[in-house]
C-alpha positions as CSV (number, residue, x, y, z in Angstrom):
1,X,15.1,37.1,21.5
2,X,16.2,38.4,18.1
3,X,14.0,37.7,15.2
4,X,17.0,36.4,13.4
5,X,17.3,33.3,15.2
6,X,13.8,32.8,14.8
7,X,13.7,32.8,10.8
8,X,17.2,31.0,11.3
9,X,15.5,28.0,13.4
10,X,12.3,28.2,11.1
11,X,14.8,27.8,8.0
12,X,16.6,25.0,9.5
13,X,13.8,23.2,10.7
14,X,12.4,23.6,6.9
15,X,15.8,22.1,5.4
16,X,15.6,19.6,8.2
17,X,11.9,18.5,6.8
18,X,12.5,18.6,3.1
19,X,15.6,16.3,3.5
20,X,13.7,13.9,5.5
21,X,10.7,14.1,3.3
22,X,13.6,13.9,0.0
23,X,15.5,10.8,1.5
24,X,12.3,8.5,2.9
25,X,10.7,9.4,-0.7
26,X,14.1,8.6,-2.4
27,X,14.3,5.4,-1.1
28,X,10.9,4.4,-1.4
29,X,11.2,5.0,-5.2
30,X,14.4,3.6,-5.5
31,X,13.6,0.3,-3.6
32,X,10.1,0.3,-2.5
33,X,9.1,-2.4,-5.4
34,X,11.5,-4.7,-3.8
35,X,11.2,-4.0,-0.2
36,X,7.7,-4.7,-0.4
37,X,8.3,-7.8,-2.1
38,X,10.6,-9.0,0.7
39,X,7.9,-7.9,3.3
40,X,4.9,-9.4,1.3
41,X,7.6,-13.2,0.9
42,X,8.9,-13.5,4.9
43,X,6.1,-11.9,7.1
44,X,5.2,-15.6,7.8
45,X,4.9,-15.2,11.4
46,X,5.4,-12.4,14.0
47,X,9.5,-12.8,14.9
48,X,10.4,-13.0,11.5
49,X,7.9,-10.3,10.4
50,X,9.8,-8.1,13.2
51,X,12.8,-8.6,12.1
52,X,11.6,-7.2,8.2
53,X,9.9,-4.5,10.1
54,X,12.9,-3.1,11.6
55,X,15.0,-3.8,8.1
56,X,12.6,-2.2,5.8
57,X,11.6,1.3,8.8
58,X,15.6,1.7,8.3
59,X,16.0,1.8,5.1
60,X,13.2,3.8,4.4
61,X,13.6,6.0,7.9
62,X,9.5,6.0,8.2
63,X,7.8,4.2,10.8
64,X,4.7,6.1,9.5
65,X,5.4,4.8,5.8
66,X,6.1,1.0,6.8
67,X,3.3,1.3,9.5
68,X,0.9,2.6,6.6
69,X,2.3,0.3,4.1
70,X,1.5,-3.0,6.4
71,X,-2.1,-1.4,6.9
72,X,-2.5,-1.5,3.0
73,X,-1.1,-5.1,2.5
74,X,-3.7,-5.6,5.2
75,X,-6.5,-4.4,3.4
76,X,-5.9,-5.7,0.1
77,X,-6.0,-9.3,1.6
78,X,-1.7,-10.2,1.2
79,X,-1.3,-9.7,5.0
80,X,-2.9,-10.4,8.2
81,X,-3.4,-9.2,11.4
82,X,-0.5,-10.9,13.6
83,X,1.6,-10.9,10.5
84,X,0.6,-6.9,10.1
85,X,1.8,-6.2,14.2
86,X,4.8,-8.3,13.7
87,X,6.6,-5.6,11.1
88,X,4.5,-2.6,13.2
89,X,6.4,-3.4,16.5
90,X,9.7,-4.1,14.1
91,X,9.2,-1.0,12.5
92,X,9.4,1.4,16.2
93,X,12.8,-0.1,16.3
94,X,13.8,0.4,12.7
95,X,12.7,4.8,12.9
96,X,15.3,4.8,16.0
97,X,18.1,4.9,13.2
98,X,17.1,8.2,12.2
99,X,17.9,9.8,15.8
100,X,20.6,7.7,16.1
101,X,22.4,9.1,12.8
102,X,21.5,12.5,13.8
103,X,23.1,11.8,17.5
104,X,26.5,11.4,15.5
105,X,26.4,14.7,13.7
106,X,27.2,14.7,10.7
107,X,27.0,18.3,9.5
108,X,30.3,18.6,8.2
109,X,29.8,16.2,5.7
110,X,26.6,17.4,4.4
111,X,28.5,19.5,1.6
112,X,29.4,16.6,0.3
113,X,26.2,14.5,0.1
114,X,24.6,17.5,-1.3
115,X,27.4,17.7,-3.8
116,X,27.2,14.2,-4.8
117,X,23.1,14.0,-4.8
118,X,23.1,17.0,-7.2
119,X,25.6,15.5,-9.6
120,X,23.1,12.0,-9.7
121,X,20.3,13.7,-9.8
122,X,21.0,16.5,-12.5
123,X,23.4,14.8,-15.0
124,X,22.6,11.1,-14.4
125,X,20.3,9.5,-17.0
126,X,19.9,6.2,-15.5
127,X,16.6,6.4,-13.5
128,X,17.7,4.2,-10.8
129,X,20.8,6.2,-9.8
130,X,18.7,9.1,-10.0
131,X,16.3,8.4,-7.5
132,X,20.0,6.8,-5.6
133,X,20.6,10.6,-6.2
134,X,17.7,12.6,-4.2
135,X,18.5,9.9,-1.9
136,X,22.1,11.3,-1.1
137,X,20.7,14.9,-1.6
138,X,18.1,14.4,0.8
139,X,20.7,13.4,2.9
140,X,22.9,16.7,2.3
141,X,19.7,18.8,3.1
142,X,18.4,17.2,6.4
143,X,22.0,17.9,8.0
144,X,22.6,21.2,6.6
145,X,18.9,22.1,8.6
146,X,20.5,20.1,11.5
147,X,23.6,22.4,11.3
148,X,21.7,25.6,10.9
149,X,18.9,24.0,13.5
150,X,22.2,23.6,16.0
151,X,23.8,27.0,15.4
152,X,20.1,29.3,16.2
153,X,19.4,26.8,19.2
154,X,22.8,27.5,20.6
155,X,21.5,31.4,20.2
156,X,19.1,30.2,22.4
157,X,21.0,29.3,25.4
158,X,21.5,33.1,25.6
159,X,17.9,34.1,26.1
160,X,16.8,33.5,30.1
161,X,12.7,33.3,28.6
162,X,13.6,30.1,26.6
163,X,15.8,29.0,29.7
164,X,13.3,29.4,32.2
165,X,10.3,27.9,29.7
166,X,12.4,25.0,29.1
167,X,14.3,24.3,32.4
168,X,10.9,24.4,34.0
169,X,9.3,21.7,32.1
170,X,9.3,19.0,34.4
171,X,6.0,17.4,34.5
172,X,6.2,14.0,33.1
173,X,2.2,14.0,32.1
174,X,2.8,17.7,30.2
175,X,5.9,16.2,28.5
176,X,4.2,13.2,26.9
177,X,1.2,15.2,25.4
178,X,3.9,17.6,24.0
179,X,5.3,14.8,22.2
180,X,1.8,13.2,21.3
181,X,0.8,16.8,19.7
182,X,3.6,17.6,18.1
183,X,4.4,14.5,16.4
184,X,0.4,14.1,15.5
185,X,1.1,17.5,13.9
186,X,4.4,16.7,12.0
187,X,3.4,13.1,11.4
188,X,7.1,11.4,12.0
189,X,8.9,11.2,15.3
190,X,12.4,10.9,13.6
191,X,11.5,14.5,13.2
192,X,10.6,15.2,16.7
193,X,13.0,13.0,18.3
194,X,15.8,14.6,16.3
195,X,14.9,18.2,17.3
196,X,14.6,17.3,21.0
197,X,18.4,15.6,20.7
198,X,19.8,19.0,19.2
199,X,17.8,20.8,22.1
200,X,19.4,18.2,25.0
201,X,23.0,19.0,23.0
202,X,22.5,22.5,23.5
203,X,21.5,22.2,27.2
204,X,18.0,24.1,26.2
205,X,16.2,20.7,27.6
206,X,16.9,18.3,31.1
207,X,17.5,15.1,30.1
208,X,14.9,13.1,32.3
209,X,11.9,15.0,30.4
210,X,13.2,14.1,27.0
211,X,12.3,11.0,28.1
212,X,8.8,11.4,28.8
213,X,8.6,13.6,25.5
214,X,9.8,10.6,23.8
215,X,7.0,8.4,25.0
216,X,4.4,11.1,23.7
217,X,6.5,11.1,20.2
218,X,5.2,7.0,20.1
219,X,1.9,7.6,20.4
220,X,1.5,10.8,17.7
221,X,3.4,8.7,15.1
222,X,0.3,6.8,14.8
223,X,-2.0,9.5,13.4
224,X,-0.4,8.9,9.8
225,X,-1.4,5.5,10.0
226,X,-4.8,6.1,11.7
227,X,-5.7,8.8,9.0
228,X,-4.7,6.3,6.3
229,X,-7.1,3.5,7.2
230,X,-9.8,5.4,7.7
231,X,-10.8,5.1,4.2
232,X,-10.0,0.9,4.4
233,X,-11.9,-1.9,5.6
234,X,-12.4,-2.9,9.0
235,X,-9.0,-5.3,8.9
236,X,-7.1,-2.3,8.1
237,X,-8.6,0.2,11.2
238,X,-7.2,-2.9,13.4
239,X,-4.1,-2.5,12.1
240,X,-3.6,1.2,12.7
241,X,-4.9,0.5,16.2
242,X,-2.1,-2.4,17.0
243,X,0.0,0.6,16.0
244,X,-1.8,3.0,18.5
245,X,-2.5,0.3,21.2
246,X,1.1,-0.8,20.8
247,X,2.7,2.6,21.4
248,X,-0.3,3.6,24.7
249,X,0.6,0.1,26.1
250,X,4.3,0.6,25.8
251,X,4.0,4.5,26.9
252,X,2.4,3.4,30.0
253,X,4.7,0.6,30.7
254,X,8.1,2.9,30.4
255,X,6.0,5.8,32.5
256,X,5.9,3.5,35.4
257,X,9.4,2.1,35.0
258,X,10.9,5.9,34.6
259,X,8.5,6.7,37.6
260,X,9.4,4.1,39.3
261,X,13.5,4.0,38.7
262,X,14.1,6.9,36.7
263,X,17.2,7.2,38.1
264,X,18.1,3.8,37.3
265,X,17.2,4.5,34.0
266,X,19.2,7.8,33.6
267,X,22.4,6.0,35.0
268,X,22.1,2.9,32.7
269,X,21.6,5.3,29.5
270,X,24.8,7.7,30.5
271,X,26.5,4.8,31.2
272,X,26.2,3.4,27.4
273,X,26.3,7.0,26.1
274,X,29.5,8.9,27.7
275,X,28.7,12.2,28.6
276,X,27.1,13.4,25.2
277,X,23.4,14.5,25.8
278,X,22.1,14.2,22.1
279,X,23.3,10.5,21.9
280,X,21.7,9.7,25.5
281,X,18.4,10.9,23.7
282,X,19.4,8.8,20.5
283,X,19.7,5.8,22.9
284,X,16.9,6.4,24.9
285,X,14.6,6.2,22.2
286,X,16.3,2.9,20.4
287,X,16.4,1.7,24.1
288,X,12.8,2.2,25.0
289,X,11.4,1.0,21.5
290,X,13.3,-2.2,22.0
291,X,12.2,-3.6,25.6
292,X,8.2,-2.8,24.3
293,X,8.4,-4.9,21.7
294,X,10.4,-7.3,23.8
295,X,7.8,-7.1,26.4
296,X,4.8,-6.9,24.4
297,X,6.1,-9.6,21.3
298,X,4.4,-12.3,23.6
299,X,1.2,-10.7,23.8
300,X,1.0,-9.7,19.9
301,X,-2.2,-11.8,20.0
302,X,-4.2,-9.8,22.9
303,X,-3.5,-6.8,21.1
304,X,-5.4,-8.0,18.2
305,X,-8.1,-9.4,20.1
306,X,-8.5,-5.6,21.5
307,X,-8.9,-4.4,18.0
308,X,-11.4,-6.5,17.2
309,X,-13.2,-5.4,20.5
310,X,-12.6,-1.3,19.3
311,X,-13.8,-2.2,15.5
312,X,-16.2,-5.5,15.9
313,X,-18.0,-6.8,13.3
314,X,-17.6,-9.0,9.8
315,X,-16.1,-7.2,6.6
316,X,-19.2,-6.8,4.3
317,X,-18.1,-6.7,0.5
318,X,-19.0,-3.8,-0.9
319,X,-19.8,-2.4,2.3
320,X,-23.5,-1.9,2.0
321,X,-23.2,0.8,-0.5
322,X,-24.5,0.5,-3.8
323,X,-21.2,0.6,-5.9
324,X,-18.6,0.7,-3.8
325,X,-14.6,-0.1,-4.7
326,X,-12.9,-3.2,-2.1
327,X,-9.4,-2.3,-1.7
328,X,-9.0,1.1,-2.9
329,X,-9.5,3.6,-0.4
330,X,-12.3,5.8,-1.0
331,X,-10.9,8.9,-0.6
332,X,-7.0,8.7,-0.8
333,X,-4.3,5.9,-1.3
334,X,-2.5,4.3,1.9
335,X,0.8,4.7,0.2
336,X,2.7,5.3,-3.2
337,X,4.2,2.2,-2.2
338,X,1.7,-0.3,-2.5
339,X,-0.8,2.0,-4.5
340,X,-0.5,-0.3,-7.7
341,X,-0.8,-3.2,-5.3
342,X,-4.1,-1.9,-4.1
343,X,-5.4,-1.3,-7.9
344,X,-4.3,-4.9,-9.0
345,X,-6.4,-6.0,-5.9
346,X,-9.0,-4.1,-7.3
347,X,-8.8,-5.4,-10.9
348,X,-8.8,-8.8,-9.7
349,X,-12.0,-8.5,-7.8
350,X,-13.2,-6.7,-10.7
351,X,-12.3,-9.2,-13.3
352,X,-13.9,-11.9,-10.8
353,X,-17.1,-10.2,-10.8
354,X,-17.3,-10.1,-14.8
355,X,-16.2,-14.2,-15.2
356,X,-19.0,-14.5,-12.8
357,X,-21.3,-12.6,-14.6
358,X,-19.9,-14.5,-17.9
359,X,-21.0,-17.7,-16.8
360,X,-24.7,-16.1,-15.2
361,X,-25.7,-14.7,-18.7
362,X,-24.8,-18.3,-20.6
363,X,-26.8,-19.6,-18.0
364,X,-29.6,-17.1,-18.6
365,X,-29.6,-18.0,-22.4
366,X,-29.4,-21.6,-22.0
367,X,-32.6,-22.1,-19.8
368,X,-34.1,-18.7,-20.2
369,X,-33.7,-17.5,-16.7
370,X,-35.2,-14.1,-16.4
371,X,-33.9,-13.8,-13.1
372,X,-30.1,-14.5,-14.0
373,X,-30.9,-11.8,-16.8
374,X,-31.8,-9.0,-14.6
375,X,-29.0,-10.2,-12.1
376,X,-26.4,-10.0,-15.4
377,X,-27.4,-6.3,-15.6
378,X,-27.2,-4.9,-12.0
379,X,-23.6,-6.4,-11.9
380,X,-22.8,-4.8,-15.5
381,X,-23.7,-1.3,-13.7
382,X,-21.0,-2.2,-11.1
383,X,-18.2,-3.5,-13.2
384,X,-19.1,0.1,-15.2
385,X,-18.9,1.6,-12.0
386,X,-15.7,-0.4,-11.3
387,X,-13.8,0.4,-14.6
388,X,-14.9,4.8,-14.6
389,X,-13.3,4.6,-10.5
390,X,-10.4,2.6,-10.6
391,X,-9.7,4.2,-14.1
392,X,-9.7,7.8,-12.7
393,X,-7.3,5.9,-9.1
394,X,-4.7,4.9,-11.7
395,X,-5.1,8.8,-13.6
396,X,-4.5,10.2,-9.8
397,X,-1.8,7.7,-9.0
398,X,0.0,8.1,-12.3
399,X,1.0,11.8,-11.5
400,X,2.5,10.7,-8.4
401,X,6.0,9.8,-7.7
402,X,5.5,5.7,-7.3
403,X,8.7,3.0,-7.0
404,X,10.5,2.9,-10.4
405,X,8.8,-1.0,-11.3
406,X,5.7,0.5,-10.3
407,X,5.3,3.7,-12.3
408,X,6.0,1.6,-15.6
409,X,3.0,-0.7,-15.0
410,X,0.4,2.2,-14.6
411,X,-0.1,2.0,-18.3
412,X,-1.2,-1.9,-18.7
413,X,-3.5,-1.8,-15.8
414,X,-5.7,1.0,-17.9
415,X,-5.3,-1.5,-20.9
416,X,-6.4,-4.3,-18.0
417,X,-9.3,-2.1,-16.7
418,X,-10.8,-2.1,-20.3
419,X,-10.2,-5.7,-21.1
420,X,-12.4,-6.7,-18.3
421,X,-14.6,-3.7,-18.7
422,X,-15.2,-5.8,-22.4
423,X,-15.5,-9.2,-21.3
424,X,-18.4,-7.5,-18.7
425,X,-20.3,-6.0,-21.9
426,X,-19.8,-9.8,-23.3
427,X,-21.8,-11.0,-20.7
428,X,-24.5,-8.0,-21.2
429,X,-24.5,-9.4,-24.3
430,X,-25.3,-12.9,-23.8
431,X,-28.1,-11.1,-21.4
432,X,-29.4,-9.7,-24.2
433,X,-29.9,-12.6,-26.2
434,X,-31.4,-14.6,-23.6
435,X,-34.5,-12.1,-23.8
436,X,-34.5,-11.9,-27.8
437,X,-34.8,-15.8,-27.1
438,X,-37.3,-15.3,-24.9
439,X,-39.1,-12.3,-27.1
440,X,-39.0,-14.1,-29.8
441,X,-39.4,-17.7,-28.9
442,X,-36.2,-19.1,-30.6
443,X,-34.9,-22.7,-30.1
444,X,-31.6,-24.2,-30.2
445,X,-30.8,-27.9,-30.9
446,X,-29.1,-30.0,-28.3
447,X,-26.4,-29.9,-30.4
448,X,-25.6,-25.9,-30.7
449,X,-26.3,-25.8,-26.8
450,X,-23.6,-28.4,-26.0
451,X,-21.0,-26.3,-28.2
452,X,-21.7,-23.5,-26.1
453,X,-20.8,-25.4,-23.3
454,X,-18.1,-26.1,-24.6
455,X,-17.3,-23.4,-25.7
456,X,-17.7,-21.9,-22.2
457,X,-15.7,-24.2,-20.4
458,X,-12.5,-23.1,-22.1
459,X,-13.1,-19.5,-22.1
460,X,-13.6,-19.8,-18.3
461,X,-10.3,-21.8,-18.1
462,X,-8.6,-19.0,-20.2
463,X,-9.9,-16.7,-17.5
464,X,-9.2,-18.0,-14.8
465,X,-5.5,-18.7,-15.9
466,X,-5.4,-15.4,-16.9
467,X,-6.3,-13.6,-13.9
468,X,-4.4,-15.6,-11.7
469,X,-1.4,-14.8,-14.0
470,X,-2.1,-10.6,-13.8
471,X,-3.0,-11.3,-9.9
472,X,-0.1,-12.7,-8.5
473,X,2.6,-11.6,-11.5
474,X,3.5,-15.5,-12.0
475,X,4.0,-16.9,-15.5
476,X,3.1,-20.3,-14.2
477,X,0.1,-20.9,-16.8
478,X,2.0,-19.3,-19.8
479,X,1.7,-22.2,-22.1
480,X,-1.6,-23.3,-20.8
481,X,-3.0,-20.0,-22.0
482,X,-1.1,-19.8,-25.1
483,X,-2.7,-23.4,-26.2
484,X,-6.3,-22.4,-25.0
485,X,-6.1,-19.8,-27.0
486,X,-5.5,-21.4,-30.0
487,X,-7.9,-24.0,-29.4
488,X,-10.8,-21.6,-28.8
489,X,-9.8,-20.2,-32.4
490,X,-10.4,-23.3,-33.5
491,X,-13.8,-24.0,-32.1
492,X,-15.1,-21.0,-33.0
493,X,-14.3,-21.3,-36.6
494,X,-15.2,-25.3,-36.1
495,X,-19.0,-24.4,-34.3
496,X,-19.5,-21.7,-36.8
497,X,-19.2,-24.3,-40.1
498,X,-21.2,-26.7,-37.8
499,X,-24.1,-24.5,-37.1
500,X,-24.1,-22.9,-41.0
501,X,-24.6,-26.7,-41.9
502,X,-27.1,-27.4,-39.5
503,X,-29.0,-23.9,-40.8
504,X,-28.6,-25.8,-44.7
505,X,-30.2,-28.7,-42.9
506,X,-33.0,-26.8,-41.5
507,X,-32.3,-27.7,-38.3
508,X,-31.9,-24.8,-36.5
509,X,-33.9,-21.5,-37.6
510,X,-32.3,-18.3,-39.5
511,X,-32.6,-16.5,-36.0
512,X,-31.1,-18.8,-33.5
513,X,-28.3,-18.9,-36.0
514,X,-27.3,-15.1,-35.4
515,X,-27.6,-15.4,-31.7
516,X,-25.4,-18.3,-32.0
517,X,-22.8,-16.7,-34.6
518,X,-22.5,-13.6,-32.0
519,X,-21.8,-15.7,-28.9
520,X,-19.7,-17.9,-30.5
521,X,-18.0,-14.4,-32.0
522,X,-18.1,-13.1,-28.5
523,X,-16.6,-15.7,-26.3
524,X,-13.3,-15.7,-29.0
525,X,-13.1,-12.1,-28.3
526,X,-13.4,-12.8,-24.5
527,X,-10.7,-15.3,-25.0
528,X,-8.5,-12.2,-26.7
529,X,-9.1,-10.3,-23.9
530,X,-7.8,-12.4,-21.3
531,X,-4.9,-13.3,-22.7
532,X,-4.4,-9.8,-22.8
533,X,-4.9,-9.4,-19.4
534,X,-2.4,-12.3,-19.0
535,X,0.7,-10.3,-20.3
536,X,-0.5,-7.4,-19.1
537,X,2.6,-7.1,-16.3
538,X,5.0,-9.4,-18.3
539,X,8.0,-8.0,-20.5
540,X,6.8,-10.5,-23.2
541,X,3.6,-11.0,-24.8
542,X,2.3,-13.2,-26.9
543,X,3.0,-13.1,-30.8
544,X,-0.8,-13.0,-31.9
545,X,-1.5,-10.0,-29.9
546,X,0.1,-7.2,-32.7
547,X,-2.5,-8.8,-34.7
């Protein structure tokens, strides 16, 4: 065998790679904000969570990128488990369009996609029809390495080692851990599946071993999502396995049916594919992936009790660790796709933690509770922790290529990170006061303590609203948090003037007024921050906020 054909075969395959890599990463930038919004809205239960699984695997020609983006709405709490194997078993119908476009060859036409794509990409300003653009090029380039891919293996034909390898492969066990390895090792089975259908066009490969081949591509296409939820919590390991389980279930259950009536099998798929080998593959492989979900749809719910048998055991937050992040993976993102998802997760917990720790250090400095103190200052050291990790997430996800909505919010969720990073010194702050009260024995009147209350219970409205509002991207409290905020201008400046005349009174002492002044002080500017954090994702923000 020439070397020629060899560099020509390792060039095609190449092409054939980059354009599949180009195109899925195209369209995830171009719609992967809004495709993730549809599959966040409709996964309500397993059919129609299917049905989005199969929609959103086509247009993004990934099974590994859908299955890896329902582990990470898994693990940030948006999705769960029967919800999460509904769009998994959709999404092994949805990859079946890749084969099933490459089964209608389309190599003459890759000129023009490749013409077209490079005119979007290069003299298109509009950032949309640019990522439209790679896209289309992507396109181009995964048929021109499917035409150069077609011409070496037809080279092939000619040499009687590569017959004799190939024609000899006939056991069905060796032909499923082919698949399993390769497509572990390449990571999609569009890829695999597509270079077996060139190889049964050329006549390299029988058609009754494809099969088998096809049912060990299933199972490797899991080892992106495995990899991925290694560094997630416990709910999101089950969900890679229902990917695994699904495909070692379904493998099984089309191993007996081919052993059993292979024949059968053959017949029925000639009979819907003419005498074309590459689209009998293409077929095949739609045709298998469809009757396992069919038959294993019913039993979605075993399949999750299995995972909870292979990964037992209640999610622990914070994991045991000392400081340790939720929903951000520990040592990679699940996907570019839902990476800002996952940091607003993040965030939220984060900006939980300091409200909590807002309302234990008023506590602490209303009835001097040295415990509550030293609780106020272990939690500061993991919202510190908090804000220096997700900070250097959103640095590492910022020089990635995220969906188009996406990439534009990076920059308010460092602003976000810092407001709550504030409102945690706040409640350091308070901390601190409650042991100068203590140190030095100073007293508040009933009066002073009850504006502080008061005070508090609108701040913690403020927050509340305002997390909710960054959490969830709703503008529902809008006007609430536009009128709290005004209000808590105006108590501050009113308990300020109410405290100075209680000082001229001699009713409080010189002392108790400066700790009052700086948590009255402080609880405005927490009130600041959270609006900020409000408007953080919203086009508009609030007028007082250039001030």
């Amino acid at each position: 065998m020439e070397i020629s054909i060899i560099v020509s075969l390792m060039g095609g395959l190449g092409l054939f790679l980059l354009g599949m890599k180009q195109m899925s990463d195209g369209l995830e930038k171009a719609a992967g904000a809004k495709m993730r919004s549809i599959l966040e809205a409709v996964t309500t239960n397993q059919i129609m969570g299917t049905l989005v699984g199969i929609l959103f695997c086509a247009v993004i020609q990934s099974s590994s990128a859908t299955t890896v983006m329902a582990v990470s709405f898994v693990n940030a709490g948006m999705m769960n488990l029967y919800q999460a194997a509904g769009v998994i078993m959709g999404a092994n119908i949805g990859t079946t369009v890749t084969s099933q476009l490459v089964s209608f060859n389309l190599s003459a036409y890759a000129p023009i996609f490749l013409f077209v794509g490079v005119i979007l990409t290069q003299f298109v300003k509009n950032d949309r029809l640019k990522k439209i653009g790679e896209v289309v090029l992507g396109f181009g380039v995964l048929f021109m390495g499917l035409s150069v891919m077609s011409g070496s293996m037809a080279s092939l034909k000619d040499s009687p080692q590569i017959a004799a390898m190939l024609g000899g492969l006939r056991s069905p066990v060796l032909g499923i851990v082919m698949g399993t390895i390769i497509t572990a090792i390449i990571q999609s089975s569009s890829v695999t599946v597509s270079i077996l259908l060139l190889m049964a066009q050329q006549g390299l490969i029988e058609l009754p071993i494809c099969f088998y081949i096809i049912l060990g591509c299933n199972i490797g296409a899991c080892m992106s999502a495995l990899l991925a939820s290694l560094s997630g919590k416990k709910d999101a390991k089950r969900a890679a396995l229902i990917h695994l389980f699904f495909n070692i279930i379904g493998t099984i259950i089309m191993y007996l049916v081919l052993t059993l009536a292979g024949g059968l099998v053959l017949d029925v798929i000639k009979g819907i594919s003419g005498s074309d080998p590459g689209r009998c593959v293409a077929n095949a492989h739609t045709l298998f992936k469809i009757c396992q979900v069919l038959i294993l749809l019913p039993f979605t719910k075993g399949i999750v009790k299995l995972t909870y048998l292979a990964v037992p055991g209640v999610e622990e937050k914070g994991g045991g660790a000392e400081f340790q992040l939720f929903y951000i993976g520990k040592t990679s993102m699940f996907s570019p796709t839902t990476a800002v998802i996952e940091a607003v997760r993040e965030l939220e917990h984060m900006g939980a933690l300091a409200y909590e720790n807002l309302n234990r250090g008023l506590e602490a400095l209303i009835n001097l509770n040295e415990a509550k103190i030293n609780k106020v200052y272990a939690v500061e050291k993991q919202i510190n922790f908090m804000n220096h990790a997700i900070t250097d997430y959103l640095v590492k996800i910022g020089q990635m290529t995220l969906p188009i909505d996406d990439s534009k919010s990076i920059g308010a969720l460092f602003h976000v990170v810092n407001d709550i990073e504030r409102i945690g010194d706040h409640a350091e702050n308070l901390a601190d006061s409650a042991k100068s009260r203590i140190a030095e024995n100073i007293s508040f009147s009933e009066e002073s303590l009850q504006e502080l209350r008061e005070m508090s219970a609108k701040v913690n409205k403020i927050l509340e609203y305002s997390i909710d509002m960054f959490a969830h991207s709703t503008k529902d409290h809008m006007q609430d948090i536009m009128e709290l905020e005004n209000e808590i201008d105006l108590m501050e400046r009113q308990f300020q003037k109410n405290h100075v005349e209680r000082l001229t009174r001699n009713e409080c002492s010189a002392a108790s007024g400066m700790v009052f002044s700086d948590v009255m002080s402080g609880f405005e500017r927490v009130a600041d921050h959270a609006t900020n954090i409000a408007y953080a994702l919203l086009a508009e923000a609030p007028e007082e906020e250039e001030e």
